[in-house]
Structures are given as C-alpha cells and as structure tokens.
C-alpha positions in Angstrom: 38.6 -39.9 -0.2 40.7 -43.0 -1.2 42.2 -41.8 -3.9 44.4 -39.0 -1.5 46.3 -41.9 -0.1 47.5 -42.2 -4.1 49.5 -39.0 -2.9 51.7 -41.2 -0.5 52.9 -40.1 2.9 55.6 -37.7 2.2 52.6 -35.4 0.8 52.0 -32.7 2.6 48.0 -33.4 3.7 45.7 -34.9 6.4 42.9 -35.9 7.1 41.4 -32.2 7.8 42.8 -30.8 4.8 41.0 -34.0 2.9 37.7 -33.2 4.0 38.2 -29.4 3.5 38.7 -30.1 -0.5 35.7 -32.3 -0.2 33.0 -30.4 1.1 34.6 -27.3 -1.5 31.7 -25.5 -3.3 34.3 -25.6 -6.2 35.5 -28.2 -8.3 39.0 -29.1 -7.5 41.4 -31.0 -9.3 44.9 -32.1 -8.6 47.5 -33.2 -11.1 50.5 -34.7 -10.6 53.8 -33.1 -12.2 52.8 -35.2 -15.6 49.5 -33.6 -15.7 47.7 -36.8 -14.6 44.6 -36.7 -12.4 45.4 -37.5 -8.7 43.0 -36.4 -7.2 39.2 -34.8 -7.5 36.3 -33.7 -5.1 32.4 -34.3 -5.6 31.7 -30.9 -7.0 34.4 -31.5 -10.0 32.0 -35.2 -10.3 29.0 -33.2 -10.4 30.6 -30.8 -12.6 31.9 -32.9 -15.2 29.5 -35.8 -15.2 32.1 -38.4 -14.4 32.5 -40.6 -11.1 36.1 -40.1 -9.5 37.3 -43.7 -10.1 36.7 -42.6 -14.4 38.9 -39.3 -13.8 42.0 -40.5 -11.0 45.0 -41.5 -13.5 43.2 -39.6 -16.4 45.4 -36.8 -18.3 43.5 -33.4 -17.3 42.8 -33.0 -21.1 40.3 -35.3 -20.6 38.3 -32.5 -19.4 39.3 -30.0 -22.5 37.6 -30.0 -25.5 39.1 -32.3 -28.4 38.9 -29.0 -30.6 41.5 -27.5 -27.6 43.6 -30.2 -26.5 46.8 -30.3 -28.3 46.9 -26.4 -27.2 46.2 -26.9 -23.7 49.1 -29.4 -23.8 51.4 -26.6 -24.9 50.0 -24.0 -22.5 50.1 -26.6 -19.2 53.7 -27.2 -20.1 54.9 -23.8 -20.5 53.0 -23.4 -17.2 55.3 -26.1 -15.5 58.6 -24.7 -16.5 57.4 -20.8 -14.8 54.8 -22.0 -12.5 53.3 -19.3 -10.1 49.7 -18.7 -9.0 46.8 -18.0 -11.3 44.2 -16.1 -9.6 40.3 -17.3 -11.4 39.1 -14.7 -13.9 43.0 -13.2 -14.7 43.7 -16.1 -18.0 41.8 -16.1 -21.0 38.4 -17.3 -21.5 38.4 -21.2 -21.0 36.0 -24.0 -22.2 35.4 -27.4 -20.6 33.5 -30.2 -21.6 31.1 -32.5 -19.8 31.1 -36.0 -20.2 28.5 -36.3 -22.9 30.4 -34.2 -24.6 29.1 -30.7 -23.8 31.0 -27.8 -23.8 30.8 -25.1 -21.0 32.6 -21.9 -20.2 35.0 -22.1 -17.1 37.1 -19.9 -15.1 40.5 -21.7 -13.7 42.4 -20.9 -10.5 46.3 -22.6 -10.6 48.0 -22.9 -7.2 51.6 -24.8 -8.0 52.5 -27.5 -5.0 56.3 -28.7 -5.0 56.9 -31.9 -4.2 59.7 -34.7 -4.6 58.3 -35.5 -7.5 57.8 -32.2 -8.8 55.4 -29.6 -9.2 51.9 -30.7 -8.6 49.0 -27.9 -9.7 45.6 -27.7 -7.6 43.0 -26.6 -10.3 40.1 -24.6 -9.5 37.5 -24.6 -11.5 34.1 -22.4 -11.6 31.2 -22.8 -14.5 30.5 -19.8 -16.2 27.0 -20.9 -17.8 25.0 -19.1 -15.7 27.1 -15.9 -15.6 27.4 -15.9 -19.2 23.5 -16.6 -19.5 22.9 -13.7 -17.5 25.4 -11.6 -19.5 24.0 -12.5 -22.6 20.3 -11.4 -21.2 21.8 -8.5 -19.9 23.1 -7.4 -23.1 20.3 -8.3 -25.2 18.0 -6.4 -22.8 20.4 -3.6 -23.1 20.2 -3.8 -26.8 16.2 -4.2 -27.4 16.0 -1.1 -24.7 14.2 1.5 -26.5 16.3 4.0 -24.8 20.0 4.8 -25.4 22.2 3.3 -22.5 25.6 4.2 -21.5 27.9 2.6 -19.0 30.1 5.0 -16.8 33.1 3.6 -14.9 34.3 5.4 -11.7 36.1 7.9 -13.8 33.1 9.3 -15.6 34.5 7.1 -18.9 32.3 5.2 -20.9 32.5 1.5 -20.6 29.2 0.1 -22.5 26.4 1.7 -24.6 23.9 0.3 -27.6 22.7 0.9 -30.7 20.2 3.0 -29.6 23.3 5.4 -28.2 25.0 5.1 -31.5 21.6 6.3 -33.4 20.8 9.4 -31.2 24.1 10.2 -30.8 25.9 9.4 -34.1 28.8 8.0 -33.0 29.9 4.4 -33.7 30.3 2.2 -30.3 34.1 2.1 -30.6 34.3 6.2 -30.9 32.3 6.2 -27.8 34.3 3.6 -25.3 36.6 4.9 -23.4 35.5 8.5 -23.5 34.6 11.0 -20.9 30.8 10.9 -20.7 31.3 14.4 -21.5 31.9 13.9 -25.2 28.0 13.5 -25.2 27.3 16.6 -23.5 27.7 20.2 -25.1 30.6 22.5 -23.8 28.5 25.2 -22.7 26.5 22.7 -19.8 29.7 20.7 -19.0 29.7 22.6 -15.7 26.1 22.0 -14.8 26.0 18.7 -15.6 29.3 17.8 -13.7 27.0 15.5 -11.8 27.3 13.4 -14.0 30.7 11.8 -12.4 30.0 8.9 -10.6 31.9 10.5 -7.7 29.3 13.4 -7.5 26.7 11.3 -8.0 27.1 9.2 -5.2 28.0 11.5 -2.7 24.3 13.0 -3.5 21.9 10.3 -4.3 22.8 7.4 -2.9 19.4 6.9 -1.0 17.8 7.4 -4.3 17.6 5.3 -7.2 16.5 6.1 -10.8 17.1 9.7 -10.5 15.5 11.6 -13.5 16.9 14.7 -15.0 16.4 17.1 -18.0 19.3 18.2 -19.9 20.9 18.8 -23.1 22.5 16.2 -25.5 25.3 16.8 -28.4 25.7 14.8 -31.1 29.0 14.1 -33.4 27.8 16.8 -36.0 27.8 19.4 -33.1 23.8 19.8 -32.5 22.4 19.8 -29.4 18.9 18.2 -28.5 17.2 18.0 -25.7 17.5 14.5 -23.5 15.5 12.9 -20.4 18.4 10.6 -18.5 17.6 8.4 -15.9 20.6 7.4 -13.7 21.4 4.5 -11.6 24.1 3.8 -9.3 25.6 0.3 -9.6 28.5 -1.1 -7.1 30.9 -3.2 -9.1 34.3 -4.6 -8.0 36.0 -1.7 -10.3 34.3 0.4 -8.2 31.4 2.9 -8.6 29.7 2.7 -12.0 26.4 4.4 -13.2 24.4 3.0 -15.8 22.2 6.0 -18.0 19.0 5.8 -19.6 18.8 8.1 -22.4 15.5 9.6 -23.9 15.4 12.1 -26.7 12.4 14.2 -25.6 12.3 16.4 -28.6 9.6 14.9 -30.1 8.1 14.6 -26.6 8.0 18.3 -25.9 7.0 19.3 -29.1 4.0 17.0 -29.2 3.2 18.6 -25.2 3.5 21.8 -26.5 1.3 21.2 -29.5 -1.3 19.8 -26.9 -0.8 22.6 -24.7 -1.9 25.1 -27.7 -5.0 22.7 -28.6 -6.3 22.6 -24.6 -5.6 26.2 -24.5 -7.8 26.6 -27.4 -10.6 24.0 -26.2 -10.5 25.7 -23.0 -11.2 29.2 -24.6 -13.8 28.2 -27.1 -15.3 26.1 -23.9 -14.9 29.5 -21.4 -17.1 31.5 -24.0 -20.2 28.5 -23.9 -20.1 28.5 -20.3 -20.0 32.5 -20.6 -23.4 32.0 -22.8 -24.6 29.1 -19.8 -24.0 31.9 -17.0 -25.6 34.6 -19.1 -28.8 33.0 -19.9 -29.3 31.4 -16.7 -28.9 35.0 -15.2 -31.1 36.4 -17.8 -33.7 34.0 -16.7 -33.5 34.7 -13.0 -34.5 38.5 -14.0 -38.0 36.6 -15.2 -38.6 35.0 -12.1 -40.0 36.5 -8.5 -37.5 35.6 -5.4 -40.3 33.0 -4.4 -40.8 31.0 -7.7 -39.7 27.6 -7.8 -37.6 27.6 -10.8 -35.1 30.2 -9.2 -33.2 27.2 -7.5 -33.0 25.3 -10.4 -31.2 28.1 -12.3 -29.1 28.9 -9.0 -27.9 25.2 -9.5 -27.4 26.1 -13.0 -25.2 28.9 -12.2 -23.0 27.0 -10.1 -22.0 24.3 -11.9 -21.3 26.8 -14.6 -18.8 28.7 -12.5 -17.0 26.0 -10.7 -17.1 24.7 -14.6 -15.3 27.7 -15.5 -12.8 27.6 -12.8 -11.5 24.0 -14.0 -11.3 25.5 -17.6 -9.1 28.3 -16.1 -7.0 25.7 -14.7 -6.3 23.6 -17.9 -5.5 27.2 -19.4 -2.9 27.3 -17.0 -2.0 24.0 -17.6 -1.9 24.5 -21.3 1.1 28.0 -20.2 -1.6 30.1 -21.6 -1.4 32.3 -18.5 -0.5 32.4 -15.0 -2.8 30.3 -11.6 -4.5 33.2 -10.0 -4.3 33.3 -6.6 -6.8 34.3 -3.7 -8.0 34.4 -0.3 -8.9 30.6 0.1 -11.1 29.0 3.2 -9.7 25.6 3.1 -12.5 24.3 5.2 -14.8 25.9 2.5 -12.9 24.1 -0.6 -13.6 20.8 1.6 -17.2 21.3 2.1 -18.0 22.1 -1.9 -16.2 19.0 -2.8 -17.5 16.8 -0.3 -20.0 15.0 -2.9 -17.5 14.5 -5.1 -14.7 13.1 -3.1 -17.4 10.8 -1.5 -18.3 9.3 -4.6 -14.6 9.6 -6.0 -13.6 6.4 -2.9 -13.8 2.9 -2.6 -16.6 1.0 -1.8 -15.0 -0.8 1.2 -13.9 2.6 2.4 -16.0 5.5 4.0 -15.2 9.7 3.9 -15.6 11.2 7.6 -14.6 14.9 7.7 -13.5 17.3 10.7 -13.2 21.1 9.6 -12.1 23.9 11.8 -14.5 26.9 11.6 -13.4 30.1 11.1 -10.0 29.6 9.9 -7.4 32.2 8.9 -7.0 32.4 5.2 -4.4 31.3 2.9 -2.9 32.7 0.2 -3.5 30.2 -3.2 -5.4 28.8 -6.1 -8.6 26.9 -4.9 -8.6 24.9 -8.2 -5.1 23.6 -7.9 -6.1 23.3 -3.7 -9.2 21.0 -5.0 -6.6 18.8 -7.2 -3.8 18.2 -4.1 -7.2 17.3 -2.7 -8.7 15.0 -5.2 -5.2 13.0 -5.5 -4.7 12.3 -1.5 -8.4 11.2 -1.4 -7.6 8.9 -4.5 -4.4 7.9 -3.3 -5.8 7.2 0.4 -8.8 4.9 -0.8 -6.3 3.2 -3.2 -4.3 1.9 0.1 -7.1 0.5 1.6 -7.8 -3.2 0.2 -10.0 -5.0 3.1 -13.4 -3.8 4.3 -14.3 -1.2 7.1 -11.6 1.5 5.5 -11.8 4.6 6.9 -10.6 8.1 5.0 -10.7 11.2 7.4 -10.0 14.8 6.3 -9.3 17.2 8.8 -8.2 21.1 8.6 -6.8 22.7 11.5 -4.8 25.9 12.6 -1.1 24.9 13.8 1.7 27.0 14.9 5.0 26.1 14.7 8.0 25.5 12.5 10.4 23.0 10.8 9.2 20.3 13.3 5.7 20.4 12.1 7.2 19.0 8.4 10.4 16.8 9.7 10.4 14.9 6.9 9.9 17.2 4.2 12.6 19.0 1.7 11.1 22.4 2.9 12.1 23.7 6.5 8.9 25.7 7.4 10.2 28.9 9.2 8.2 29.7 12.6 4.9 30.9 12.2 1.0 30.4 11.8 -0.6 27.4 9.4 -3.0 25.7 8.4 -3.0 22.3 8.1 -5.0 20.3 5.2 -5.0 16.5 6.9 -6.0 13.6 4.5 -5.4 10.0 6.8 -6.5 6.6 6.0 -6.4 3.0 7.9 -5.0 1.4 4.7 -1.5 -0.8 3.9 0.4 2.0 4.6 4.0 2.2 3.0 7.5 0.7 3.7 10.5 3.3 3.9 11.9 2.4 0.3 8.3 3.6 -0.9 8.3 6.2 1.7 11.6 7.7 0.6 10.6 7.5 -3.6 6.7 8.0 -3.2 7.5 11.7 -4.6 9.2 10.7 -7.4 7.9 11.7 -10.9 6.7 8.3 -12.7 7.0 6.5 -9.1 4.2 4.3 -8.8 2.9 1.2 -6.5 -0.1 0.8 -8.3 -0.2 -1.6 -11.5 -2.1 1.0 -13.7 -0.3 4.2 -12.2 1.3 6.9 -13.7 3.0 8.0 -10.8 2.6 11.6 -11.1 -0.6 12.5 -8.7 1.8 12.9 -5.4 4.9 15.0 -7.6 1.9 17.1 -8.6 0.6 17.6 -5.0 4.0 18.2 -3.8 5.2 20.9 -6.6 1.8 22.7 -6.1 2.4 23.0 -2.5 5.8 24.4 -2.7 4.6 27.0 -5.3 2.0 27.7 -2.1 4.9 28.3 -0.1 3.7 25.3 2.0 5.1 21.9 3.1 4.2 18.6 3.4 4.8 16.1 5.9 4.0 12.0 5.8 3.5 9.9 8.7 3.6 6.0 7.2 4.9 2.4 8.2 3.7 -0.6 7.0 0.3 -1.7 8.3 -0.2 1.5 10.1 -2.0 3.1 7.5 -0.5 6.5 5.9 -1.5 10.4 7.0 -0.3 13.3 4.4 -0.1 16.8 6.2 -0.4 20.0 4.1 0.8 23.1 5.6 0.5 26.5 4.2 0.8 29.9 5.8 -2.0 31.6 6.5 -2.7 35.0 4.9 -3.4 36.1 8.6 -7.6 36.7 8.7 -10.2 34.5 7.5 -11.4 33.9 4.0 -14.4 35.4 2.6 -16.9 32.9 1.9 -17.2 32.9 -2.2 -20.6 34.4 -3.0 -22.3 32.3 -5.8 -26.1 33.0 -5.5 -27.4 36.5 -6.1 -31.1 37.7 -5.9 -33.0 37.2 -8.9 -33.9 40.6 -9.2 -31.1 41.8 -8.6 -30.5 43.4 -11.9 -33.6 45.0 -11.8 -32.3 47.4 -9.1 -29.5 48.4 -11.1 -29.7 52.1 -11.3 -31.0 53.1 -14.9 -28.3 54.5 -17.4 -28.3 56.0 -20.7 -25.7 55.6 -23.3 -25.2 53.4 -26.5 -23.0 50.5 -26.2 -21.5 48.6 -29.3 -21.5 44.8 -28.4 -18.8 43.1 -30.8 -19.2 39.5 -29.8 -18.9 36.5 -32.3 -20.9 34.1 -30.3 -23.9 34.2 -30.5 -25.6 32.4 -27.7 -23.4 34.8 -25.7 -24.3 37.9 -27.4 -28.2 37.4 -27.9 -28.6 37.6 -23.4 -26.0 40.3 -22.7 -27.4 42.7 -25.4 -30.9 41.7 -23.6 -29.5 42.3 -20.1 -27.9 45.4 -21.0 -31.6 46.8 -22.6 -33.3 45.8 -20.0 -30.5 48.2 -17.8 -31.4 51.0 -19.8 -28.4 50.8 -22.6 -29.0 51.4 -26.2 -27.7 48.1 -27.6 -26.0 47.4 -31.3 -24.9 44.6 -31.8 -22.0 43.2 -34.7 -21.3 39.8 -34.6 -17.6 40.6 -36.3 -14.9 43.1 -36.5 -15.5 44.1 -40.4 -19.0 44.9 -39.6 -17.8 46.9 -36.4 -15.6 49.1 -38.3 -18.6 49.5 -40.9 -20.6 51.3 -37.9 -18.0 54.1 -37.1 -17.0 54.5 -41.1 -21.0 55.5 -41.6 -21.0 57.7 -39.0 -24.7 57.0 -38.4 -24.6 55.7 -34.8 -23.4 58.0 -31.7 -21.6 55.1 -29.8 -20.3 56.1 -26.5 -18.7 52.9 -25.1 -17.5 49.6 -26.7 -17.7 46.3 -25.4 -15.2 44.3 -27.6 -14.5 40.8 -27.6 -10.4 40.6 -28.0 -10.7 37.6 -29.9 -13.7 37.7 -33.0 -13.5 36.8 -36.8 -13.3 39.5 -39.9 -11.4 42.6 -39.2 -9.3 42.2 -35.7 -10.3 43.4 -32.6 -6.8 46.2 -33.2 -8.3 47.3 -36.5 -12.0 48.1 -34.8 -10.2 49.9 -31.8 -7.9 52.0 -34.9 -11.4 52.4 -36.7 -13.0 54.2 -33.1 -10.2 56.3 -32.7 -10.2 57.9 -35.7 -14.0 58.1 -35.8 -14.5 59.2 -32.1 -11.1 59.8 -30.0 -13.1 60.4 -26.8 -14.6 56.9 -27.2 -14.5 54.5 -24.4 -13.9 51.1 -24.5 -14.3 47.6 -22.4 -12.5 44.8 -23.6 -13.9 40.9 -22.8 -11.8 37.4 -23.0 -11.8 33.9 -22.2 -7.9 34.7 -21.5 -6.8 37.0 -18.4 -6.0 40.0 -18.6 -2.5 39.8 -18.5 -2.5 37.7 -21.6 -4.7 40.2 -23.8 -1.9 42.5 -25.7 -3.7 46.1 -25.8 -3.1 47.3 -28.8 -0.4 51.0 -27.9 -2.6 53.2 -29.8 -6.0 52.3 -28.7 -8.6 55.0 -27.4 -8.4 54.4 -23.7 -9.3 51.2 -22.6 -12.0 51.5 -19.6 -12.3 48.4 -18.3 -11.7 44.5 -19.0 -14.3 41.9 -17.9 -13.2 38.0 -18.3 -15.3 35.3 -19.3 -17.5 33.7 -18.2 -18.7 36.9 -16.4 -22.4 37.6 -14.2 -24.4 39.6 -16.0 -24.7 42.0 -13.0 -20.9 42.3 -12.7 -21.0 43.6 -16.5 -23.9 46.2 -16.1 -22.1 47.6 -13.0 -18.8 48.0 -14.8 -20.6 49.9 -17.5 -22.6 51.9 -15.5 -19.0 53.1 -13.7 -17.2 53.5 -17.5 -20.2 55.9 -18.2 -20.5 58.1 -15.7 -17.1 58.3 -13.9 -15.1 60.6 -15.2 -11.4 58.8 -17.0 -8.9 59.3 -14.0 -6.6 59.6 -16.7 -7.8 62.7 -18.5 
C-alpha cells in the first residue's frame, strides 16, 4: 500500500480505509484529476495482468483498448467537467484489455472525489467474461430448444423468445417484444388463461416448478392450434418474470388419437380370439367327467383367458372406445390374484410380504384399473430400494375417518367408512422437493422414467372417489395409502370355474337360431354348444349370406344371434332383411365393444338381448333359453 502515501496528507484516507480497498473483491482504480493512475488494489493486478508499480503514474487508457482510446479520452473529459456518480451496469457496454493484449468485457462504477487538486474518480471495475459466457450459453440453448420459448416480464409483456416462437407462431421477434403475452393467445380463452400474468402465477404456484398446461395458441394469420406450455417462475431484479416452453401438440394428438383407433381395433379383433379360447375350452369341459384330470388344465385355460379379456377391455378404454365399467370389487381379492405377478414383477434384493383383511366391505370401481394403481406402487416401491434385505409390504384394511386420514392429499375425504389399499417399502425414501412434485405428469427420479406411473395412480383414484395419502422422508423409506369408500357390504367373490357339466343340465329347448359370426374359430364351438342345448343351429359366416336365408324363405328362424360387427352386407341390412321377412323375429346382438357403444339400428325387430365378448358358453345358452320362452315385456 505504498503507493497511497503518493496521495499526500491532505487526502482524505487512513490506514483503515487503505486496507478496505485492498482486500476489495473488485478492482479498484484511482485517478488523479489528469486521469493518471494513483492508486490500484491486487484484484485490479490480478485483473489486468500488470504489477502495481507498471500501472501507478500510467494514463488509465492504458487499460482501454488501442481500438477505443482516443474516445475514452473524450468521454473521461466530458465526465470531469459534470462529474457525478456512475452506478456499475447504468453506461454502455465497456471493453478492457489485459496486458497481453486481451480484450474483455467490463462493467465500471465512477465515484467523483474532490480534492485541492481537483476531482479525483475511484473506478470500479467488474469482468463480464463469465456473465457474458453464461449469456451467450443461455441464448444458444434457448435457440437450439426444440420448443418455442417466451420471456414474460412482471407485466405479462414479452421480453425474449426464439426462432422456434417465430415459426409456430409467425411473427418476427421484433413484432413479438414488448407485447402482452396475450397477442399469442386467442380472444375467446384470454379469460381462462389470465394465469398467464406473472402476478397470478405466483400467487398460485410458487411451491411448484415446471407447471404443465394444455391450451390453445393463435397465430398472426388468426388460426388457433392447440399448445402444451410449461411454465417457470424466475426471480429477476426487474421483478417477477416467467419463462414458457411452448409445444405444438397438434401433431401429438392426432398421432394419439390415430393410436387410440389402431388399439381399439387390436383390442377388438383380440376380444373375439380370446372369445373363440373361452368357447373351446368350455366346449371341451362338456367332454370331460368332474373327476378327469384334464378339467383343471382347461379351468387354467379359462382363466387366463378372462383376466386376458379384462386387460383388453381396459386398453379399449384406454383407446376412448367406451367407458371403465365399474363393480363391486374385494380389494383383498384383486391382491391375492395378482400376488404371483407382483412377486415376480420386484427386485431381487427386495421381498413381497402381504397382510389382507378378510371380509372387507366392498368398493365401488374398476378391478383392472385397481390391478394397474397396484402394479405401479409395487414397481415404484422395489425401485426405491437399492441395498439388500428390502422389504415391500401390502396391506388392506377397513378405516373410518375423514380428511385426517389423507392430510397431505388435494382431496379432503368427507367422514365416513374406507378402505385402505397400503403399499410400504424400507427403501431411499424421498426428500420434500420430490415429495411435493412426485405427482407431476413427466416427473421422474428414475434415469429411464417416464414419469407418468404415479399421475396415473393418482387420477384413477380420484375418478374412484378416493384419496391418497404419502408418508416419506429421506431414509425412512416411503408408504402410499389408497383410500376409497366402501360400497357398504362385502364383495362377491368373482366366480371363474364352473362344473364341467354344467351345460349338460341346461334345460333342453327347441327353436332355430341363425348364428351370423365372421370368425370362425368362434363360430364352429358356439354353434356346437348351442346343438348340443337342443337349438337348431344355421350358421352364415357374413351378412350377404344372412340376408340370403330370410329372402329364400326356406328356413323358419326364430331367434338371431348377430355379431354387430361382420363383413358383406352390415349387421343393419340383416336386421332390415328379418324384419321384413319375419316382424315377430327376435334377435341377440354380440360384440367385442359394450353395449353402450353398439348403435341399434331404430328400426330393428326387437332386440332381445346383447351378450359381450368374450362370453361363457353357459351364459349364452341361458340367455337364449330366456329370449325363447319368455314372453317380450314389450309386446
């Protein structure tokens, strides 16, 4: 600190104020009234690559690039005739240069200092490189994002977007900044979206970061498209700012859609082979005595095919094709039939223990989507465990209570009766950032997740009415509680095994039945079945051949059973074709789809009865033994 006994002793310093300069984290520089170098610290050394003894007596353009010089001269006079404080960041943008001649961006502080002498200036000055490094990633990564991204400032006005945003959108950037973010948005969902503001948004979602929403988009030629936006709340000095991601999901929901229409196909074309599965396994069991050893074999048969059919009534569902069914379900039940699976579905380090209450009160749901919240807690619980001797227990229990039993859930559970579906594990358990997103659509902890297993188990319990409730920390392991109502008596235990010989007792009937069924390995065992019950059987494999039968008059058909969905003429034209030939005609229709999906035709003869596929083959005989001899409640 020799050189600040240059300053002489009229300055106004000491030996505390010396030392404070020194140990700065900012290069500082004082210059004398002429602009000469009286004084530097070891951050403006570091800084600039010179020792002091180089810079003391040196004109400050030493440290201003040649290119800038003769400027800087100008501008430091016309600071010293109206000198006044400079605050960093409030001049224009500065460069400096390094003693090997590098050049580097700077932001410069000015504090004037009279003296005797005259006006001294204390320099500030703060490198930029990094800060402008970071900028320039930031705004490369902003324009290589595959989505469009706008900038809001705390007015809702657009302060940054890229190219992305001008090609969805088709504006050009400088048409865009500056403007409300509502230029992007159509008029008529201005009002819904007004949570757009950065105001709203942060009075609502400040716990939460990368909020996803779907909503509608304009562009400059007026047409509206549908958008995915993720938003993100960012503090700035300004104030509060939200940065958007933009997705045009156009494309998106038109490819789901077309995906939808191909499972719901798949899973129709699949429902009718397990229909022909079902049938010829039931068909065999009419072969066999009670005792033979075969009959278990086919019961096994029979089983898979029905829980197969289940899960392709699910991805029908999935697919919009028609609504989730719902039932009296045992919950203890559903955890029994899937207890193989689950089992084998774990870790290795991990092992399944189960404790079911017996004798439970029902609830009211869909035991397919009950197997999936299932299947994803199990998956989810033996993906937390990563050391040896895990443990996964699953517990169901009845509970009474209300809100408290689901604290921290987003339903409040009125008072009442529940039962509770328990999945625990002695894994990693979760800190409260994951605990607060874990819910989150595309949320994921895992490096191959998608994220969606746990928003799937939480929107199928709310469409169950239920709750769920998540006990966590960090260490601890993690328990998921799923609480539905009950339905208020106990579940019927699902019947799937019948008597072999059931059929055989099936009262005998007489009547002709017209089977219209495309496939085959279907058709072949029910028009066996339904001989073997004491029906007249003719079969026609598609609807031209059908309505060839009633236009020949030749065959006195009393009941149709009429696949909705077969090749040739449709299945309307055969029903038109019956009712002229025989108005008193009765018919049962059969589909892969449920009911409510199958459009009767308004002038169809009356429609008897519908059976959906797969069926049991004793189910169908019953139902056209009733259509034949009870009388139509409607005549």
């Amino acid at each position: 600190m020799a050189a600040m006994t240059n300053l002489g002793a009229d300055h106004p310093t000491n030996q505390h104020l010396q030392l404070i300069v020194e140990v700065a984290p900012i290069a500082l520089v004082l210059l004398d009234p002429d602009g000469k170098i009286v004084l530097v610290n070891r951050q403006t050394e570091a800084l600039f690559g010179y020792g002091r003894r180089e810079l003391l007596g040196q004109s400050i353009e030493t440290l201003v690039p040649k290119s800038s010089r003769k400027s800087h001269t100008r501008l430091r006079s016309s600071f010293s005739s109206q000198p006044q404080t400079r605050q960093m960041g409030s001049g224009r943008e500065l460069f400096a240069q390094h003693k090997d001649g590098r050049r580097f961006p700077v932001e410069v502080g000015l504090t004037p200092i009279p003296t005797e002498q005259g006006t001294s200036v204390l320099g500030a000055i703060l490198d930029l490189t990094e800060r402008r490094r970071a900028e320039n990633n930031f705004r490369l990564a902003v324009e290589a994002a595959p989505a469009a991204i706008v900038m809001l400032d705390n007015e809702g006005k657009i302060v940054l977007v890229n190219t992305q945003t001008e090609s969805m959108f088709g504006y050009k950037r400088e048409e865009l900044l500056g403007q409300h973010v509502e230029i992007l948005v159509p008029e008529s969902s201005q009002e819904s979206q007004s949570d757009l503001s950065p105001d709203s948004f942060f009075q609502h979602q400040t716990r939460r970061l990368g909020i996803k929403r779907d909503l509608f988009g304009r562009r400059k030629d007026g047409r509206q498209f549908r958008v995915e936006i993720e938003l993100n709340p960012i503090e700035t000095e300004p104030g509060k700012w939200v940065l958007c991601s933009i997705a045009d999901v156009t494309f998106d929901r038109q490819k789901l859609e077309s995906i939808g229409e191909l499972a719901g196909g798949i899973a129709h074309d699949f429902n009718n082979l397990l229909g022909s599965i079902l049938a010829d396994a039931d068909l065999a069991l009419t072969h066999l005595s009670p005792d033979s050893l075969a009959v278990e074999d086919i019961e096994r048969i029979r089983k898979v095919a029905i829980r197969a059919s289940e899960i392709v009534r699910e991805l029908m569902t999935y697919a919009a094709r028609e609504q989730a069914q719902f039932e009296l379900v045992d919950l203890s039940q559903v955890v029994e039939e899937m207890a193989v699976l689950l089992s084998v579905s774990i870790s290795k380090r991990a092992v399944l223990k189960t404790s079911l209450g017996k004798r439970l009160p029902s609830v009211w749901g869909n035991a397919t989507q009950i197997r999936q919240i299932l299947m994803n807690l199990i998956i989810n619980a033996s993906e937390a465990i990563t050391e040896a001797n895990g443990l996964i227990t699953i517990t169901t229990s009845r509970i009474t209570g209300g809100p408290e039993l689901a604290p921290h859930g987003d339903v409040k559970l009125p008072v009442g009766d529940y039962v509770r579906l328990e999945v625990s594990d002695n894994g990693c358990g979760m800190t409260e950032p994951e605990k607060d997103r874990i819910f989150d659509p595309y949320f994921t902890t895992k490096f191959a997740g998608r994220g969606l297993g746990l928003a799937a188990v939480q929107g199928i319990v709310r469409a169950h009415g239920g709750a769920l409730n998540l006990v966590t920390a960090l260490g601890t392991g993690t328990t998921f509680q799923v609480l539905s109502p009950t339905a208020g008596r106990p579940a019927q235990r699902r019947r799937t095994e019948r008597n072999a010989n059931t059929s055989n007792r099936v009262e005998a009937v007489s009547g002709t039945v017209l089977l219209v069924e495309d496939e085959e390995s279907l058709r072949l065992p029910v028009a066996k079945i339904l001989r073997r019950s004491g029906f007249s059987v003719i079969e026609a494999a598609d609807g031209y051949t059908a309505i060839q039968l009633f236009e020949r008059g030749k065959a006195q058909i009393d009941v149709i059973l009429l696949d909705v969905t077969i090749p040739g003429a449709s299945s309307r034209e055969v029903l038109e074709a019956a009712k002229k030939a025989r108005p008193e005609i009765k018919v049962v229709l059969t589909s892969a789809y449920s009911p409510e999906m199958v459009a009767f035709p308004p002038n169809a003869p009356h429609v008897a009865g519908f059976i959906r596929k797969p069926f049991e083959l004793q189910d169908l005989i019953g139902l056209m033994r009733d259509v034949l001899t009870v009388n139509d409640a409607l005549n």
